[in-house]
C-alpha angles and dihedrals in degrees: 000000000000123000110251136205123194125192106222107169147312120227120162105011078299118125114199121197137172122215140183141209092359108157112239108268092037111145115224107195125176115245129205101220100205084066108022086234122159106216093206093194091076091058122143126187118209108236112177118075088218106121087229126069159156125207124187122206121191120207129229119236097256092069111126128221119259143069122336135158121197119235131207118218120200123225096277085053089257128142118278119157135353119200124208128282112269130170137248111203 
């Protein structure tokens, strides 16, 4: 089964997401879609080995709006899992 990330809502300059069969040590970063650009200060590691999960990524204060997804990297720094666009306004 593939690993899966899901955008649920952003209140107070704080993402949650839930994910599912990431592997531990997965990196969720957060993507602005127009450039394709990883912003690696919002990186997160996965750090429980349960197959369910939520992670939670603050952004810092230079975050623009605009359209973002968050994308899961597996150890080897390899796609995993890509949620869907959401915007930060």
């Amino acid at each position: 089964m593939k690993p899966l990330i899901s955008f649920v809502e952003i209140e107070n300059r704080i993402i949650v997401a839930n994910y599912q069969r990431l592997m531990v040590s997965a990196k969720v970063v957060l993507v602005e879609k127009a450039s394709g650009q990883q912003l690696p200060e919002t990186a997160t590691r996965i750090a429980s080995p349960v197959p369910v999960g939520a992670v939670r990524i603050r952004l810092p204060d230079a975050i623009r709006p605009g359209t973002y997804f968050l994308k899961a990297l597996n150890g080897r720094g390899e796609d995993a899992a890509q949620s869907a666009d959401f915007e930060i306004g």
